[in-house]
C-alpha positions as CSV (number, residue, x, y, z in Angstrom):
1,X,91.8,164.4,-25.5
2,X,88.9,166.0,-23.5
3,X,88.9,169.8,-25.5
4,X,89.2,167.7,-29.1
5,X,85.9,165.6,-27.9
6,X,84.0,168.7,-26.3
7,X,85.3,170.4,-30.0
8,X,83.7,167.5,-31.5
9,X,80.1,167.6,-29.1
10,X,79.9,171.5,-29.9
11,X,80.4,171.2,-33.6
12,X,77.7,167.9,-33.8
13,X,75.3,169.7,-31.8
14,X,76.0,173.8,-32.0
15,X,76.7,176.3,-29.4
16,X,73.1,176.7,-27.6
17,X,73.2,172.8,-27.0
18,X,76.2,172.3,-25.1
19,X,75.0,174.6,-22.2
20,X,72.5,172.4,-20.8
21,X,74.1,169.0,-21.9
22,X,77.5,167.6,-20.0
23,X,80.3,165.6,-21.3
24,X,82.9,164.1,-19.3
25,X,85.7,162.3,-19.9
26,X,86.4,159.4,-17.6
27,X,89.5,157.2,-17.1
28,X,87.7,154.8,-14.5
29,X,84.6,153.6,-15.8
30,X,86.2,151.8,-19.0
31,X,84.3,152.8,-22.1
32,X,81.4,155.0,-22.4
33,X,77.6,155.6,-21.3
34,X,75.3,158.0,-21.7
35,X,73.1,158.7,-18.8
36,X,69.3,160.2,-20.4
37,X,68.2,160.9,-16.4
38,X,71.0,163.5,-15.9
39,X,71.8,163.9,-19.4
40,X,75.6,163.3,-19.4
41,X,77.9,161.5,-21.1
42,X,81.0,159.7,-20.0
43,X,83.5,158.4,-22.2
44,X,87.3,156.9,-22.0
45,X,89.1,158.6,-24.7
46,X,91.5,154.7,-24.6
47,X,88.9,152.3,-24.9
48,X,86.7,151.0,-27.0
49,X,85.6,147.1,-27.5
50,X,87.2,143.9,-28.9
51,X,84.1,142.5,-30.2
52,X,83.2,139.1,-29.7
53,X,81.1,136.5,-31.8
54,X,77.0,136.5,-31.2
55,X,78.1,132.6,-29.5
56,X,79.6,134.5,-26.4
57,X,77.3,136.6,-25.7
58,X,75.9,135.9,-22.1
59,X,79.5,134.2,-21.0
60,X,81.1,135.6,-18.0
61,X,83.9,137.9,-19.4
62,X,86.8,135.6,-18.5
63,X,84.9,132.9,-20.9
64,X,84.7,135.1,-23.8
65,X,87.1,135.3,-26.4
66,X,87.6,138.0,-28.6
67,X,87.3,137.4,-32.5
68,X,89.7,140.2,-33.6
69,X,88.0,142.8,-34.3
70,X,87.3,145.9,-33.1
71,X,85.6,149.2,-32.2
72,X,87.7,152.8,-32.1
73,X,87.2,154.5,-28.8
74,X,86.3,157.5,-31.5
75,X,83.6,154.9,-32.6
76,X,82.5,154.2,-29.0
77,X,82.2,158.2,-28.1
78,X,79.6,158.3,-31.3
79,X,77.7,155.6,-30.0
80,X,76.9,157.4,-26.9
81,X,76.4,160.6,-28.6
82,X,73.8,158.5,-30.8
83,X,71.9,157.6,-27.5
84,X,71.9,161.1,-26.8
85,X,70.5,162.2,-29.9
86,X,68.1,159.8,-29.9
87,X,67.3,160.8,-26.3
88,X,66.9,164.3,-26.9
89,X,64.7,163.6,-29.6
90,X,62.3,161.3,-28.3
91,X,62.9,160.7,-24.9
92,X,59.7,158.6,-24.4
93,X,60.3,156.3,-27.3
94,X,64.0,156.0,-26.8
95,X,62.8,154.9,-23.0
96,X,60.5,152.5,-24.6
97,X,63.2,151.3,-27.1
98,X,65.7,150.8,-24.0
99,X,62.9,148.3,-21.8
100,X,62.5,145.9,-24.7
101,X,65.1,143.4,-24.3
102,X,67.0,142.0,-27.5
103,X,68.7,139.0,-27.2
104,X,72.5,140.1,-29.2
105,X,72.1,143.7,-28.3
106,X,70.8,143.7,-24.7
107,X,67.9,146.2,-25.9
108,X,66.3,147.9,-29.1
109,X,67.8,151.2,-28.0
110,X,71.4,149.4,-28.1
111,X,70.3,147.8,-31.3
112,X,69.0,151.2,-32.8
113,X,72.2,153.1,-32.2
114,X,74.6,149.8,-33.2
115,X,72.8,149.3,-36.7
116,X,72.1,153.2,-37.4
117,X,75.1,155.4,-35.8
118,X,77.9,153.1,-35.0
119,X,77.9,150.4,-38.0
120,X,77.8,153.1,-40.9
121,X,80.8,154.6,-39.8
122,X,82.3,151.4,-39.0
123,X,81.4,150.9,-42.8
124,X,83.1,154.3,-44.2
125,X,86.1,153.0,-41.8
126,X,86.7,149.9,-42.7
127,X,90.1,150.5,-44.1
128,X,91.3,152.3,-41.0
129,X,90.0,148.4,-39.3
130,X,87.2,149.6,-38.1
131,X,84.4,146.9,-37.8
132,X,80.6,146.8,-37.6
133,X,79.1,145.1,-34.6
134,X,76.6,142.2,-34.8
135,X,75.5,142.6,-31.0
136,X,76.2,144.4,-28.0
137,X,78.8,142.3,-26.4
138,X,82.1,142.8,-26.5
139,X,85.5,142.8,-24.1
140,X,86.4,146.5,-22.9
141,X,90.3,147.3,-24.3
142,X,92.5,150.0,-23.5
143,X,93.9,151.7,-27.4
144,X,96.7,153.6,-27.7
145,X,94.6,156.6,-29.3
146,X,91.2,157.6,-29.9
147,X,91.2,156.1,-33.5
148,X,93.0,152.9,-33.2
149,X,91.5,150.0,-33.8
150,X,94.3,147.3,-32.4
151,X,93.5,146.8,-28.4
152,X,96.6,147.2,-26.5
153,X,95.4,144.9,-23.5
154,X,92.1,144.9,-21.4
155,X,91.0,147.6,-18.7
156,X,91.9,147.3,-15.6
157,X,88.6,146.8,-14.4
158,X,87.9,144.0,-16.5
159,X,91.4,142.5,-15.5
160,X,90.3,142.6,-11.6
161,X,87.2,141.1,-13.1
162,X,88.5,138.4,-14.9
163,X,90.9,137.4,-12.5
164,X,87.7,137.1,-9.4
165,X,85.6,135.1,-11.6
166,X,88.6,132.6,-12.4
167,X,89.5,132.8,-8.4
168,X,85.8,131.5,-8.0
169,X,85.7,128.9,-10.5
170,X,89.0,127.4,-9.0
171,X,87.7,127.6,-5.5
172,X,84.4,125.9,-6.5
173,X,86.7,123.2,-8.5
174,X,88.7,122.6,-5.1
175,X,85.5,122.5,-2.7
176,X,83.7,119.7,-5.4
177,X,87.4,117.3,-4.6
C-alpha cells in the first residue's frame, strides 16, 4: 500500500517535490493528518470515516451514530494531500483559514478542503458509494482496501475510546444511586 500512495504523491506533485516533502503511512494513528509545521503527511491506508449527520456533531464518539455512509481511505489520503497543497501554496492564508472555527467542519481550512478536494471526487465516485461530506465529523472505520467504501468495524483506538467513555458514564450512573 505505501509504494502505490508514494506512486500516487510523486505523480500529483512531480519528482523535485517529493524530496523535501514526507509521506508516511501509519497503522496507529487511525485515519490521516497532514502536519504544515513539519510538512508530513500520515495516512492509514484502512481507514477512512463513516460519516455522521450535522445533529451529532460535538457528541462524544460512543453517542454518535453513523448514518451509512462513507468516505474511501483513497478519499481520506486526498484530503490530506489537499491541506498540503493548500499549505504549500499559501501557508499564511491556509494558517489563517485553519484559526477560524466553523461550527460543522471544525475550521474554514477543513471546510476548504471538504467542499473543494474531497466532495468533487466524492461526486465523480458516487457509484463506487462514495459520499460527499456535510461537516467534519465522522466515526474513524477500518476498510478492507484503499477504495472501499463499506466500514468493516471501527479502529481500535476509537473502540478503547468508546468503551472508557461508556465505563465513565456507568460509573457516574452508579455514584448518582
Amino acid at each position: 500500500m505505501i509504494s502505490l500512495s508514494l506512486l500516487l504523491v510523486y505523480t500529483i506533485l512531480g519528482k523535485d517535490k517529493l524530496i523535501r516533502n514526507t509521506v508516511r503511512g501509519d497503522t496507529n494513528r487511525g485515519g490521516g493528518q497532514y502536519d504544515p509545521e513539519n510538512n508530513i503527511l500520515t495516512f492509514d491506508p484502512l481507514v477512512g470515516v463513516e460519516h455522521i449527520n450535522d445533529d451529532q456533531m460535538g457528541k462524544n464518539i460512543s453517542d454518535q451514530k453513523g448514518n451509512g455512509k462513507a468516505t474511501s481511505p483513497a478519499s481520506i489520503f486526498l484530503h490530506e494531500a489537499g491541506h498540503f497543497l493548500n499549505y504549500r501554496n499559501d501557508y499564511e492564508g491556509s494558517s489563517v483559514l485553519f484559526e477560524i472555527e466553523d461550527k460543522l467542519f471544525t475550521n474554514l481550512e477543513e471546510r476548504r478542503v471538504i467542499r473543494d478536494v474531497e466532495n468533487p471526487f466524492a461526486a465523480k465516485k458516487s457509484g463506487n458509494g462514495e459520499s460527499p461530506r456535510t461537516n467534519h465529523g465522522g466515526i474513524p472505520s477500518t476498510f478492507s482496501s484503499p477504495t472501499s467504501t463499506k466500514p468493516t468495524g471501527v479502529t481500535p483506538a476509537i473502540r478503547r475510546q468508546i468503551a472508557v467513555e461508556k465505563a465513565i458514564k456507568e460509573a457516574i450512573k452508579g455514584n448518582k444511586n
